[in-house]
PQR file of N, CA, C, O and H, with PARSE charges and radii, in Angstrom:
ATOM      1  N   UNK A   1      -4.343 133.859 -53.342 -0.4000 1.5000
ATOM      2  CA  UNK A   1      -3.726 135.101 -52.903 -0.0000 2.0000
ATOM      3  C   UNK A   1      -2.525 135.411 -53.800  0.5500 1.7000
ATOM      4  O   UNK A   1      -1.772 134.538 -54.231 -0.5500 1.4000
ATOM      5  N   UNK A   2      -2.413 136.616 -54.028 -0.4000 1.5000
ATOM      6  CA  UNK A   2      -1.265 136.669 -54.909 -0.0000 2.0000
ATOM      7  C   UNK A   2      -0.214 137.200 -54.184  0.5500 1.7000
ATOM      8  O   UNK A   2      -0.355 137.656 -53.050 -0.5500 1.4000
ATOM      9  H   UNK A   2      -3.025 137.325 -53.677  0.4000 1.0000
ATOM     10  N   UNK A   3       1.067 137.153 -54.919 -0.4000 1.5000
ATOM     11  CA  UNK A   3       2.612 137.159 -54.621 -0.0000 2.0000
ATOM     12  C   UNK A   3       2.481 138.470 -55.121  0.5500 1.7000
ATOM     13  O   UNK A   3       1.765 139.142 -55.864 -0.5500 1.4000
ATOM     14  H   UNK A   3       1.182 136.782 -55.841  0.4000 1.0000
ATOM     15  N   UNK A   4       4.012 138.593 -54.010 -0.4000 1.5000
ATOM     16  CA  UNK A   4       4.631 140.072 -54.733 -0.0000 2.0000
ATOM     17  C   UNK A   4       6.056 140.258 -54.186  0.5500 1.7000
ATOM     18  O   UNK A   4       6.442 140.052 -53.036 -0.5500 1.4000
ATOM     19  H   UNK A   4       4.594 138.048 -53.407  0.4000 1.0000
ATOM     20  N   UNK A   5       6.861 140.754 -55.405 -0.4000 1.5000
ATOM     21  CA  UNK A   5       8.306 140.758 -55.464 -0.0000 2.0000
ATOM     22  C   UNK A   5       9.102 142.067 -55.079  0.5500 1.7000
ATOM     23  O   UNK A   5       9.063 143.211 -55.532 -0.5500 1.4000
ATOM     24  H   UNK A   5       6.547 140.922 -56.340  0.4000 1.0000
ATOM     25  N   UNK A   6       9.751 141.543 -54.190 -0.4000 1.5000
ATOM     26  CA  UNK A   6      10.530 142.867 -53.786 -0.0000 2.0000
ATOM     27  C   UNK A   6      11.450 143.657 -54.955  0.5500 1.7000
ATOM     28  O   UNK A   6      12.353 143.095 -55.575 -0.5500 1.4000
ATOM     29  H   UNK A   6       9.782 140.614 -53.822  0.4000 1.0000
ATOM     30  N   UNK A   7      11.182 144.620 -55.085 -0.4000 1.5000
ATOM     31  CA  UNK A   7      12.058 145.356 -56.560 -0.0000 2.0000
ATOM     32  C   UNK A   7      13.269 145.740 -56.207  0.5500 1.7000
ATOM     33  O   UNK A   7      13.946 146.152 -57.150 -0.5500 1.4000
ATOM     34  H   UNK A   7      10.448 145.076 -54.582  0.4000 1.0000
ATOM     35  N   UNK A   8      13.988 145.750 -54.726 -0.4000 1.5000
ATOM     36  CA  UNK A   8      15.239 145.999 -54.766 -0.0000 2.0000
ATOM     37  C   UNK A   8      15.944 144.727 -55.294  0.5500 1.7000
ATOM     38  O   UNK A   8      16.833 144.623 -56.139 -0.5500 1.4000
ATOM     39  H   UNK A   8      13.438 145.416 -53.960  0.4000 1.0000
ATOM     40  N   UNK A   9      15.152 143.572 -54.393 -0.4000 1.5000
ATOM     41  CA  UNK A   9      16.378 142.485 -54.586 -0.0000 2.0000
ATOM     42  C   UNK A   9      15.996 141.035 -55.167  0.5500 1.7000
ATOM     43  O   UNK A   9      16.805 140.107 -55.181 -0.5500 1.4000
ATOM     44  H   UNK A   9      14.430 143.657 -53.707  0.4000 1.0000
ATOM     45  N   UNK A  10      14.430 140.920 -55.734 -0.4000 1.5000
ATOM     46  CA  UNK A  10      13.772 140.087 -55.711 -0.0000 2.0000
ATOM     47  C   UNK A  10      13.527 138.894 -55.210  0.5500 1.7000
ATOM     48  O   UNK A  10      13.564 137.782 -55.736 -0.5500 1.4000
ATOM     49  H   UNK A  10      13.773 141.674 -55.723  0.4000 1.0000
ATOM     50  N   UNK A  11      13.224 139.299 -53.937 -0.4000 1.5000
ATOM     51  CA  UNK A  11      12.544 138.321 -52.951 -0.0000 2.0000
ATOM     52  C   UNK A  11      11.096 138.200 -53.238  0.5500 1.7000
ATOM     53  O   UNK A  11      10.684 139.219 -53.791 -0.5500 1.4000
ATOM     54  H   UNK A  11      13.194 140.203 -53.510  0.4000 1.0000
ATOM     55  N   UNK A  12      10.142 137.260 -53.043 -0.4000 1.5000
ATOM     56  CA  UNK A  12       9.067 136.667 -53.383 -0.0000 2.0000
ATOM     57  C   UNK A  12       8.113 136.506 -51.979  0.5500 1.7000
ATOM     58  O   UNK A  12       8.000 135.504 -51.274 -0.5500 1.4000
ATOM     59  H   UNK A  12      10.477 136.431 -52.594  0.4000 1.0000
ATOM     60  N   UNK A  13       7.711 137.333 -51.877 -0.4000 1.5000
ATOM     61  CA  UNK A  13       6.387 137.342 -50.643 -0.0000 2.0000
ATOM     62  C   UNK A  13       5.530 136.414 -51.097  0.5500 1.7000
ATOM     63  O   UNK A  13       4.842 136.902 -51.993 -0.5500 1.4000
ATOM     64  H   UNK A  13       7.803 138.148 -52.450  0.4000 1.0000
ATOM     65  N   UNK A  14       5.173 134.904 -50.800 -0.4000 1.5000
ATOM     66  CA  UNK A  14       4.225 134.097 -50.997 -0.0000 2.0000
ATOM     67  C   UNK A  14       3.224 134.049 -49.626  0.5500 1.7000
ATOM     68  O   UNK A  14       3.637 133.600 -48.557 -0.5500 1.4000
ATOM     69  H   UNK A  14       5.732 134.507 -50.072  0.4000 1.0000
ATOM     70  N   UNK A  15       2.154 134.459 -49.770 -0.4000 1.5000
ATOM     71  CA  UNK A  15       1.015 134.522 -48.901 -0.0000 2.0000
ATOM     72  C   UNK A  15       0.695 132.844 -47.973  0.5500 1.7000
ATOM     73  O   UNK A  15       0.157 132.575 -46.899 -0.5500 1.4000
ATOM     74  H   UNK A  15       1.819 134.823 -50.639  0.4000 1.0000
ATOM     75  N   UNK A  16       1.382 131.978 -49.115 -0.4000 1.5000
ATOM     76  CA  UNK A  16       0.952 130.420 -48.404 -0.0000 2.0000
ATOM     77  C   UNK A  16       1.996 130.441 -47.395  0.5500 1.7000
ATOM     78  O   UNK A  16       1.834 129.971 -46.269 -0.5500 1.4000
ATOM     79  H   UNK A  16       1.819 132.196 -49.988  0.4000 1.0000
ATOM     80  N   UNK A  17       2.978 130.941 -47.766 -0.4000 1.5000
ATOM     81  CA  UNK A  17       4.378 130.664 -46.708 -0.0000 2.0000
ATOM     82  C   UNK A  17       3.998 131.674 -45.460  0.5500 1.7000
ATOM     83  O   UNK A  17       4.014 131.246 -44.306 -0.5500 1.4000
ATOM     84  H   UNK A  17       3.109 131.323 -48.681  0.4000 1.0000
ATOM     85  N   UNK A  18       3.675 132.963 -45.745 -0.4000 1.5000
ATOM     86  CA  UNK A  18       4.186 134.297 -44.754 -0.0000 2.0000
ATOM     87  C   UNK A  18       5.299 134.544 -44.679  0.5500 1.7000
ATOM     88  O   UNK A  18       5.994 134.735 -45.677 -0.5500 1.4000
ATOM     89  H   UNK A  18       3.662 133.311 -46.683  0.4000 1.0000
ATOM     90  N   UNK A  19       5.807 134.608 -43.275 -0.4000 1.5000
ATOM     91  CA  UNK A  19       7.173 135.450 -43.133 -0.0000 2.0000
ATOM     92  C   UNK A  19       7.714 134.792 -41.094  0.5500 1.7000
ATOM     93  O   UNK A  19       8.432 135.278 -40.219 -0.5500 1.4000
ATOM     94  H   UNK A  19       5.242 134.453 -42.465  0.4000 1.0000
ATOM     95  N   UNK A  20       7.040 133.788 -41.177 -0.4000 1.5000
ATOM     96  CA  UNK A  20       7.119 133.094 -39.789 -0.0000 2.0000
ATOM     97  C   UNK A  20       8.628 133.451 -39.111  0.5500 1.7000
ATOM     98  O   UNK A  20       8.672 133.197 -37.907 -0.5500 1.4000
ATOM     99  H   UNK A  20       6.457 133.394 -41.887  0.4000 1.0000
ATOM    100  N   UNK A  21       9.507 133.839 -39.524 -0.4000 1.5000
ATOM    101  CA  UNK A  21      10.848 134.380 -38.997 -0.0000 2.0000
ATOM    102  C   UNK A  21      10.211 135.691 -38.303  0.5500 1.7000
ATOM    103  O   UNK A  21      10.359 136.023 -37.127 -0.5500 1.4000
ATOM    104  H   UNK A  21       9.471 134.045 -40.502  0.4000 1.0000
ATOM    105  N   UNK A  22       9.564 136.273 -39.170 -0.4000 1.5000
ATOM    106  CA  UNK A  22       9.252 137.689 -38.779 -0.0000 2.0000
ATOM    107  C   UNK A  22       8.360 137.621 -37.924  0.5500 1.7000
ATOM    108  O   UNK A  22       8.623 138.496 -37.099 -0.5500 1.4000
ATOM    109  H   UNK A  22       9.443 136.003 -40.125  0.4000 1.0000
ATOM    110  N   UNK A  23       7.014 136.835 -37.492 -0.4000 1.5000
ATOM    111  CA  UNK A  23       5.765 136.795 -36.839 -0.0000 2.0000
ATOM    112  C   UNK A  23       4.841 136.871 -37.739  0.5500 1.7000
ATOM    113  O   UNK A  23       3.690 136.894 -37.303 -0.5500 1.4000
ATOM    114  H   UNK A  23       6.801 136.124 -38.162  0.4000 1.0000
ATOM    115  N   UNK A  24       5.081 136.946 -39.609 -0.4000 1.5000
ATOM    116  CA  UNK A  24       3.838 136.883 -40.494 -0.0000 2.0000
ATOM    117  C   UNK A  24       3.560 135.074 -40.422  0.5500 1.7000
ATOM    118  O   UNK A  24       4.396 134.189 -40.604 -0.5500 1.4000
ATOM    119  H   UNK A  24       6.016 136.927 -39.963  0.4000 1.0000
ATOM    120  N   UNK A  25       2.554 134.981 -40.197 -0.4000 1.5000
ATOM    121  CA  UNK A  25       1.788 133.781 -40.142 -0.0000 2.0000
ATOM    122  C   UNK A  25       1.352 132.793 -41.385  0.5500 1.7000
ATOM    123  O   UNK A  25       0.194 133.121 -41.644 -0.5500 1.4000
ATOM    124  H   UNK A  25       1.875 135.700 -40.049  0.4000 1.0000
ATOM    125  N   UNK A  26       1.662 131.973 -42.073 -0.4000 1.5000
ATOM    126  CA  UNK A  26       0.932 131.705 -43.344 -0.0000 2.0000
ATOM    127  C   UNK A  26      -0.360 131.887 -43.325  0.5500 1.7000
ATOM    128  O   UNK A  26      -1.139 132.054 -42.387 -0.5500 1.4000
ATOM    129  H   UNK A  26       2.603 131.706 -41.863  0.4000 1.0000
ATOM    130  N   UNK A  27      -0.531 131.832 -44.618 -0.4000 1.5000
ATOM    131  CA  UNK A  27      -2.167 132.481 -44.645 -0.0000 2.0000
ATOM    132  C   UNK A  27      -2.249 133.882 -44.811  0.5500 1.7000
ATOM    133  O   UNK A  27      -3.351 134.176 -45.275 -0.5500 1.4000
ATOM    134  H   UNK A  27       0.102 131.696 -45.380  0.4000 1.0000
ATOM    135  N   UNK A  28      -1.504 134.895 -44.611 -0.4000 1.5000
ATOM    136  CA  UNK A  28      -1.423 135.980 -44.485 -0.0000 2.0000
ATOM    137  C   UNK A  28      -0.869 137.004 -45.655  0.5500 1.7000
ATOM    138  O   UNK A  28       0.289 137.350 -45.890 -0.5500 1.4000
ATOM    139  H   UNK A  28      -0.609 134.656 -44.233  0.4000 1.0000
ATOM    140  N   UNK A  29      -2.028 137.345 -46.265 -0.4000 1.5000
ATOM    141  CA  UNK A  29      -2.244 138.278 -47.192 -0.0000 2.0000
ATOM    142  C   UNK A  29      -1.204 139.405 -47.284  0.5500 1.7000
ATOM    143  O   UNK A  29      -0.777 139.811 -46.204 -0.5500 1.4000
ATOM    144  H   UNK A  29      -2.968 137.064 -46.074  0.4000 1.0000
ATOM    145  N   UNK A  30      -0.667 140.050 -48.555 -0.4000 1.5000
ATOM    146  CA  UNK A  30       0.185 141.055 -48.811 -0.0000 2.0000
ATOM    147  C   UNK A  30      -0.275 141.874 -47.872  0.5500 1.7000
ATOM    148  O   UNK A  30       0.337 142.168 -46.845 -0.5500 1.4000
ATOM    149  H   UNK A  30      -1.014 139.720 -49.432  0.4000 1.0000
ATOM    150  N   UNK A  31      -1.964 142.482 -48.367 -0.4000 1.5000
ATOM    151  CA  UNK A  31      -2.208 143.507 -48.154 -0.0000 2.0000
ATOM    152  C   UNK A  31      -2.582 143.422 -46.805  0.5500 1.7000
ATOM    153  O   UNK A  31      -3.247 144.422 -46.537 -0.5500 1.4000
ATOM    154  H   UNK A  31      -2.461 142.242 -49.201  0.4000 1.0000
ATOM    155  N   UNK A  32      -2.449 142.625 -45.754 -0.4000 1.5000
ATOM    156  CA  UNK A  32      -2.530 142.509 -44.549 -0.0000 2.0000
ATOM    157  C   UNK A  32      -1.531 142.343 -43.681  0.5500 1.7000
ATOM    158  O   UNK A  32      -1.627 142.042 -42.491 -0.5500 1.4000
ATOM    159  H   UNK A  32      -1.909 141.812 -45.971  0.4000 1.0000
ATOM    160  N   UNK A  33      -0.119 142.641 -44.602 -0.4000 1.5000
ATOM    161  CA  UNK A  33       1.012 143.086 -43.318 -0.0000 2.0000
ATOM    162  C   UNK A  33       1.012 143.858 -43.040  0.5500 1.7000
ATOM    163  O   UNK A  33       0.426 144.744 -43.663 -0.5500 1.4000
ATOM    164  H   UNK A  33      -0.041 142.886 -45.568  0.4000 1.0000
ATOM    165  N   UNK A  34       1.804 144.136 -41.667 -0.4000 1.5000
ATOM    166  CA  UNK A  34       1.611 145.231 -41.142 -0.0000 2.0000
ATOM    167  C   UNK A  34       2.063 146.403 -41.624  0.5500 1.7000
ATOM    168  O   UNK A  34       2.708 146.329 -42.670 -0.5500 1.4000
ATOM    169  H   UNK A  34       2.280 143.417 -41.161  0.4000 1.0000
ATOM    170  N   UNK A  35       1.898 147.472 -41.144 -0.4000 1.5000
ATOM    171  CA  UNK A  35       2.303 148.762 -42.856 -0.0000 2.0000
ATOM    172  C   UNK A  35       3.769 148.712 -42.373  0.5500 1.7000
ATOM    173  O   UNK A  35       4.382 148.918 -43.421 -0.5500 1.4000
ATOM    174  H   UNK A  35       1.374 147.533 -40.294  0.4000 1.0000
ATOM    175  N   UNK A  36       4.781 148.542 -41.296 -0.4000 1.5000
ATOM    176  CA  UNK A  36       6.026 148.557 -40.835 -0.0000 2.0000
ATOM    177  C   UNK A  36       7.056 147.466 -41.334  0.5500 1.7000
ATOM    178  O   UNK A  36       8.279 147.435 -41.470 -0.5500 1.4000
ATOM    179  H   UNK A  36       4.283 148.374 -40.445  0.4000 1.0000
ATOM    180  N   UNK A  37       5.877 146.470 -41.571 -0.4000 1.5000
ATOM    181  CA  UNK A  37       6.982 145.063 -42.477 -0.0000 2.0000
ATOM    182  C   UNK A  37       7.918 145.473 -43.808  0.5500 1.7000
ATOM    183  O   UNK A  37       7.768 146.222 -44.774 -0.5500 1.4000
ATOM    184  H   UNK A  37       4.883 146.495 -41.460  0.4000 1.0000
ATOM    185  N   UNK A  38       9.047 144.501 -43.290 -0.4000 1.5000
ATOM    186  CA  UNK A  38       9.771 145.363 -44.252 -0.0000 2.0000
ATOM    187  C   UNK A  38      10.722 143.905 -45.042  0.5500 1.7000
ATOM    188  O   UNK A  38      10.933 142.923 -44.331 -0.5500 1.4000
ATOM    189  H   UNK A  38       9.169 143.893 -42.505  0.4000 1.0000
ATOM    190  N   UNK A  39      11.168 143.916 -46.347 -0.4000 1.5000
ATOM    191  CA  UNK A  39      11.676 142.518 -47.315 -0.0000 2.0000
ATOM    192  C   UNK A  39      12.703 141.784 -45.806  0.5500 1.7000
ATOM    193  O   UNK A  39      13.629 142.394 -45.270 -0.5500 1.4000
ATOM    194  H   UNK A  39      10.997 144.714 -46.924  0.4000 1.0000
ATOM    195  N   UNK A  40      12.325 140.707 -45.488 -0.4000 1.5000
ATOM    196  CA  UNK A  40      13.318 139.660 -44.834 -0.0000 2.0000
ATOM    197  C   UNK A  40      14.540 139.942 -45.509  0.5500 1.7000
ATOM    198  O   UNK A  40      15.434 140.460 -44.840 -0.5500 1.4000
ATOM    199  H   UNK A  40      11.573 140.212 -45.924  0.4000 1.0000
ATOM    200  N   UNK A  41      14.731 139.710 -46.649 -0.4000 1.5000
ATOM    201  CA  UNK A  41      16.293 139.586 -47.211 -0.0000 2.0000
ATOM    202  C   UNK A  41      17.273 141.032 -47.651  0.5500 1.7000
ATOM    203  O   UNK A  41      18.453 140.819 -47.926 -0.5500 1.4000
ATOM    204  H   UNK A  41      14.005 139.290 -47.193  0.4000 1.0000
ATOM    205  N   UNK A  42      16.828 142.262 -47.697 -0.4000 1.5000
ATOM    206  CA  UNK A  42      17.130 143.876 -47.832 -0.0000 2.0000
ATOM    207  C   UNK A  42      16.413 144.632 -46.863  0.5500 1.7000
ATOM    208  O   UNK A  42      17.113 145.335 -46.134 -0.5500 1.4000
ATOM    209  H   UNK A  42      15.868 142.435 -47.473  0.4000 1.0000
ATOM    210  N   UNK A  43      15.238 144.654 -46.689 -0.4000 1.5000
ATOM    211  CA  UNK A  43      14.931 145.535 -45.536 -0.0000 2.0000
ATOM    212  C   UNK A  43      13.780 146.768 -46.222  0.5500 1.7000
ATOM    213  O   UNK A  43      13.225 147.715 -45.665 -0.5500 1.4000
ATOM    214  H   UNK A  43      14.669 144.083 -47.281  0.4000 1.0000
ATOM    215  N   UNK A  44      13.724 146.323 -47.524 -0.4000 1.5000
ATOM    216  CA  UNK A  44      12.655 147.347 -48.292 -0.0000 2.0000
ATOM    217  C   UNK A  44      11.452 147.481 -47.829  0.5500 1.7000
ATOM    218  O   UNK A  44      10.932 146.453 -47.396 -0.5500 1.4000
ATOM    219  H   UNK A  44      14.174 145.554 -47.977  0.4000 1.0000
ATOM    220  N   UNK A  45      10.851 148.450 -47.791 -0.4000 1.5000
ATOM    221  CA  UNK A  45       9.684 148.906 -47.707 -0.0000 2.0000
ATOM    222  C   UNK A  45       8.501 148.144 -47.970  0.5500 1.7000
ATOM    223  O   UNK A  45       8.819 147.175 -48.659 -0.5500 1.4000
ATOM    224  H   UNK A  45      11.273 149.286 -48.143  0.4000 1.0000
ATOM    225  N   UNK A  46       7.369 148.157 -47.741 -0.4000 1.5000
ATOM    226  CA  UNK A  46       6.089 147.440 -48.513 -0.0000 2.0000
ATOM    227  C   UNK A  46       5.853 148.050 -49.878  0.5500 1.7000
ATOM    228  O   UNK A  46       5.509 147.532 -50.940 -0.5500 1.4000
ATOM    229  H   UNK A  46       7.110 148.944 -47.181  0.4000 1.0000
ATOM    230  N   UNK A  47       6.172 149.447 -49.508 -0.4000 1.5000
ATOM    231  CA  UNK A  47       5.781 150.365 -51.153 -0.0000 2.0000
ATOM    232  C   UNK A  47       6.561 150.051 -52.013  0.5500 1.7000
ATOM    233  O   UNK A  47       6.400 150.532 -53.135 -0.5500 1.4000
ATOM    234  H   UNK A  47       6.451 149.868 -48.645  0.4000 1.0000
ATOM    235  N   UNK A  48       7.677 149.126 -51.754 -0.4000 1.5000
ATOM    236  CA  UNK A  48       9.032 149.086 -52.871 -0.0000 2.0000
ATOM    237  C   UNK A  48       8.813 147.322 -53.377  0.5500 1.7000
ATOM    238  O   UNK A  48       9.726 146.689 -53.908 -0.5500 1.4000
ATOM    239  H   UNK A  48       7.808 148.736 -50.843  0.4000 1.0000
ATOM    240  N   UNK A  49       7.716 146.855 -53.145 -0.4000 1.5000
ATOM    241  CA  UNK A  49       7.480 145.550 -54.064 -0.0000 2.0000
ATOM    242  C   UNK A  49       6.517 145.484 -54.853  0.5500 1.7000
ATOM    243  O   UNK A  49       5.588 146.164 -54.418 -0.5500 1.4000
ATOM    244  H   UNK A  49       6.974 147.370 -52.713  0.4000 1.0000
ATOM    245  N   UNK A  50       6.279 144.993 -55.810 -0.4000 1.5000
ATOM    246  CA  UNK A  50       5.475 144.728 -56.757 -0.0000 2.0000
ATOM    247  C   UNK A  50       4.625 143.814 -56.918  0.5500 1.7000
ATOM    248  O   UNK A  50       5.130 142.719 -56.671 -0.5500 1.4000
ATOM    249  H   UNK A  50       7.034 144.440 -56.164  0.4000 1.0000
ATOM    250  N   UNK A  51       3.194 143.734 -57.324 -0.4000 1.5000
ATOM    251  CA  UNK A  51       2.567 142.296 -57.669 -0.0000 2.0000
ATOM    252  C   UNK A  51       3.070 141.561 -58.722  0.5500 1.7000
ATOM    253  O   UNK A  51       3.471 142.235 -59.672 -0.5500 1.4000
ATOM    254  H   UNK A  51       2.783 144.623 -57.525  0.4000 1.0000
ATOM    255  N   UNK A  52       3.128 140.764 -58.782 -0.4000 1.5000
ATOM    256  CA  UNK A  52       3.290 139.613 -59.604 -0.0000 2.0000
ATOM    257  C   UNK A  52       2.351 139.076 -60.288  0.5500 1.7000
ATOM    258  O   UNK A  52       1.309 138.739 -59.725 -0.5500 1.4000
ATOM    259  H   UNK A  52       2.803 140.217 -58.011  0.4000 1.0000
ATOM    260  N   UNK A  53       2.579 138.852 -61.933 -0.4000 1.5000
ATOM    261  CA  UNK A  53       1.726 138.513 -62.816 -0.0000 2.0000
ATOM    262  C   UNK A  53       1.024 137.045 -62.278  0.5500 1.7000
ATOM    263  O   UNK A  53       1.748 136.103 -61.958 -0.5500 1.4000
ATOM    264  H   UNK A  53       3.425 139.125 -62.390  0.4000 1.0000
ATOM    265  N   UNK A  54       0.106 136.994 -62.239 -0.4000 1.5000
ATOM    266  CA  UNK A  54       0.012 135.316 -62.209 -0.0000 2.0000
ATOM    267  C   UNK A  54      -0.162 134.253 -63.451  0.5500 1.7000
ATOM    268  O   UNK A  54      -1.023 134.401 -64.318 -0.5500 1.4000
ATOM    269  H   UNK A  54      -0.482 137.760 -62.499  0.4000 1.0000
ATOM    270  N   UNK A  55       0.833 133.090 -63.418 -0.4000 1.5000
ATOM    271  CA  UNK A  55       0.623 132.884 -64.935 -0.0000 2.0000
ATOM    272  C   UNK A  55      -0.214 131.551 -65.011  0.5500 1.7000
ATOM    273  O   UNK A  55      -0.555 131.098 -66.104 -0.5500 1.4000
ATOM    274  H   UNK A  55       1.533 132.970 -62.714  0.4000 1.0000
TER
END
């Protein structure tokens, strides 16, 4: 699953982790948060992060 970085503040959405503070579950795909989730650490949008190259 791939990562994706928040462009305000670069925080790192890793799909293995989730967001378990929030109720995202590990295991849980970018494109399967909810459309209201918003960066843990700024508060950005889903539309305001980016994928991440994988290297």
């Amino acid at each position: 699953m791939k990562k994706y970085e928040c462009d305000r503040c670069g925080y790192i959405y890793d799909p293995q982790n989730g967001d378990p503070e929030n109720g995202i579950a590990p295991g849980t795909a970018f494109e399967d948060l909810p459309q209201d989730w918003e960066c843990p650490d700024c508060g950005a949008p889903k539309e305001e992060f980016s994928q991440l190259e994988e290297v």
